[in-house]
N, C-alpha and C positions, 0 to 999 in steps of 0.2 A: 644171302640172296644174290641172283645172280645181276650180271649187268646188262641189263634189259634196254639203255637208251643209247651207249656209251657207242655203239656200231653206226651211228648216224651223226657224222662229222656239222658245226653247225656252218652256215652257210650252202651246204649239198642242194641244189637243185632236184626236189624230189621228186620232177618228170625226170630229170636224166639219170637219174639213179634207178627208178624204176625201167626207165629205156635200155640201158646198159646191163640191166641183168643182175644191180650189184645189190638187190637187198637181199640179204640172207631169210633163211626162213623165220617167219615170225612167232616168238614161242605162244605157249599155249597159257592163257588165262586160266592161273593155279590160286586166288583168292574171290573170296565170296565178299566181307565186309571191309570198306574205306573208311577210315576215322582218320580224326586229325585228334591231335592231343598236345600238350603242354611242357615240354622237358623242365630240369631243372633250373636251366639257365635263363628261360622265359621264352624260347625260341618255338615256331608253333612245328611239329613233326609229323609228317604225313604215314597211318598207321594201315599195312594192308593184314586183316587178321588180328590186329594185334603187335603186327612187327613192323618196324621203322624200315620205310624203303630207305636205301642206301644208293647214292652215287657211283658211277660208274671206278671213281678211284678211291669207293668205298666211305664214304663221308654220309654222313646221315643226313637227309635231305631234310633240313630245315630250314626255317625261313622265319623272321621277325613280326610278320603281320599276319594275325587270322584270314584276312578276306583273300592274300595271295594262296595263303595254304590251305585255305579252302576252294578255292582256284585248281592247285593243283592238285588235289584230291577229286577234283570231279570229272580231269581229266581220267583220273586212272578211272574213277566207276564209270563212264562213259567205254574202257575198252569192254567188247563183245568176248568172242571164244580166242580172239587171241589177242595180242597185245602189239600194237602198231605204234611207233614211237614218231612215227608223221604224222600222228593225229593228237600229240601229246608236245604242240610247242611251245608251252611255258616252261614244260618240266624239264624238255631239253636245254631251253635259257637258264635255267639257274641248275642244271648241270653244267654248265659252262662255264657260269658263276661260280661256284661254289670249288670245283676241280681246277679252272685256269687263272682267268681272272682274277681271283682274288688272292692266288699265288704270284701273281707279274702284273699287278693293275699300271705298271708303267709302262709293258708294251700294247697294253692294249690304248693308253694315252695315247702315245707314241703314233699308234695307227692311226688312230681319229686324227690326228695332226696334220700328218699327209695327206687325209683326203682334205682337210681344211688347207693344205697349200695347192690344191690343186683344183677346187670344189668345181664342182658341173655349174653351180651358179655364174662363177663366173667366163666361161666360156661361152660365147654369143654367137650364134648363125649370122650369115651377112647377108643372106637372103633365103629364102624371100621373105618381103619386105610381112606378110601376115606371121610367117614364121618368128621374124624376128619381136615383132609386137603382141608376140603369145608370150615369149620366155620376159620379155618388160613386163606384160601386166602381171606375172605371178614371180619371177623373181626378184624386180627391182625392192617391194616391199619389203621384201626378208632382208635384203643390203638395208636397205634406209634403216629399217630398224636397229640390224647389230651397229649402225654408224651412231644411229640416235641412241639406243639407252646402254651400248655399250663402248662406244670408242673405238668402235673395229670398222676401219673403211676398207675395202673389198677393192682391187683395181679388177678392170674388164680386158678381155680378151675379147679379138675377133677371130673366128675359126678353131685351131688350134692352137697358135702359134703362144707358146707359152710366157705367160706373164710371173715374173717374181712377188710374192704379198709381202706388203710391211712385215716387220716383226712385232709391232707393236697391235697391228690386228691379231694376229697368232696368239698374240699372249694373251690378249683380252679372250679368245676365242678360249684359250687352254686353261684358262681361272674359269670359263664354264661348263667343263668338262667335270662330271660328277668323280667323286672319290670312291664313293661304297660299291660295292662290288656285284652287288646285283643293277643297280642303277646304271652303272658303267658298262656291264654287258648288255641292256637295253638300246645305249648309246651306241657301241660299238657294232652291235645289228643292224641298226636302223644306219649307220654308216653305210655301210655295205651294201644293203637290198638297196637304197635309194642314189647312190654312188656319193653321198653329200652330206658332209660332218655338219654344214651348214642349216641344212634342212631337219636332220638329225634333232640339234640342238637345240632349234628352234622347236619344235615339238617338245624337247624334254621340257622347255621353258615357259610351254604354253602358250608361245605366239602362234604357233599352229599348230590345228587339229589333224588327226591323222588324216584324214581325207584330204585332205586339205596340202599335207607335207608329200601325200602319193601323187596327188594329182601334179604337183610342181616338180616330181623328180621323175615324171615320165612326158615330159610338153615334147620333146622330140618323136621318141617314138608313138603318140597321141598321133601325133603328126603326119607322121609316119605311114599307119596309118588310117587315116583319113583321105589320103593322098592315093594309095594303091590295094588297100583292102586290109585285113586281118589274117596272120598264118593261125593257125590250129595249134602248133607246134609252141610258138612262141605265148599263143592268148595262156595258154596251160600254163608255161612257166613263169608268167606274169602269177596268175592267180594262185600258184603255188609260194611265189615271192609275199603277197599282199598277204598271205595267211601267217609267215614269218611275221612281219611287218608289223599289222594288229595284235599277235601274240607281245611284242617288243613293246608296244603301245600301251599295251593291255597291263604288264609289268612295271612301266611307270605310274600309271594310273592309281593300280593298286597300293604303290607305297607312297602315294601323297599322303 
């Protein structure tokens, strides 16, 4: 089978990719029936026809829980006459899962680390003075918390001007960093779209809901604005982000 998702790097902003000219042509929807089925190892396999879609490095897309593989079965019966892999962002994450990730689950650690040494929470505007009492009432919670039920105190920045964290925040931060390899490329998404291991985590952990973790990893650009109107350009790649996002969301969810 061929490799149908593998052309759609994750993280690609899919207005700029479509702005830039670079999606290739999309093939043409060559099966009629989606099943999921049962392998022998108990892993559930997403069936087009009868035959196991494969990964783009050839790995047979399986997955441990019915309700994800049935998830991503409904992506593929949801494609039309042709097969869009932007409109298939589960199956993307756990091609990423399955091919990267869980080849080198230490660099994708590693990444989530750095944004935890550097998290957006803690960088603070110095004015104005509304600005600065937006990013307290929605980030200070998320600090109090990892201080309270985890030992991880957060130091503050004003502006840019870079702050060094404990180690011993770090560490407590990196003992909540999931192991398994689809959970871990959840985390490392939601890293990324929100700039904030912090906020990340806090969603995997269930102190906040995704709306909840969007809303806190965009108070500046809210702001933003608020202040001088809405670009067209930018509302699209937000809403193309927040569909990553819910997808990342959506895959933790499903393996509670």
């Amino acid at each position: 089978m061929r490799d149908l998702i593998g052309d759609v790097p994750m993280g690609r902003d899919p207005v700029d990719a479509a702005r830039a000219g670079q999606r290739p042509p999309l093939p043409k929807r060559f099966y009629s029936a989606v099943t999921v089925d049962r392998d022998a190892g108990g892993a559930y396999r997403i069936l087009l026809d009868g035959r196991p879609v494969r990964t783009p490095a050839r790995a047979v897309l399986a997955v441990p829980d019915l309700r994800l593989a049935e998830a991503l079965a409904a992506e593929w019966a949801a494609q039309d006459t042709e097969i869009d892999p932007f409109r298939m962002p589960l199956t993307r994450l756990v091609n990423v899962a399955l091919d990267g990730v869980a080849r080198d689950p230490e660099a994708a650690i590693a990444e989530i680390l750095q944004y935890a040494g550097t998290d957006l929470l803690c960088y603070r505007a110095e004015a104005p003075e509304a600005l600065v009492a937006r990013q307290g009432a929605l980030w200070d919670p998320v600090l109090d918390w990892y201080a309270a039920a985890h030992g991880a105190r957060f130091m503050l920045s004003a502006g840019i001007r870079h702050v060094a964290q404990p180690p011993r925040a770090l560490e407590r931060v990196a003992a909540l960093i999931p192991r398994e390899a689809l959970r871990l490329t959840a985390v490392l998404s939601l890293t990324g779209l929100m700039g904030s291991a912090l906020l990340a985590l806090a969603l995997a952990q269930g102190r906040l809901g995704a709306a909840e973790a969007w809303a806190a990893a965009h108070v500046d650009e809210d702001w933003n604005r608020a202040q001088w109107g809405e670009d067209d350009l930018a509302s699209q790649r937000r809403a193309a982000r927040e569909v990553e996002m819910q997808a990342a969301a959506t895959l933790l969810r499903l393996l509670d």
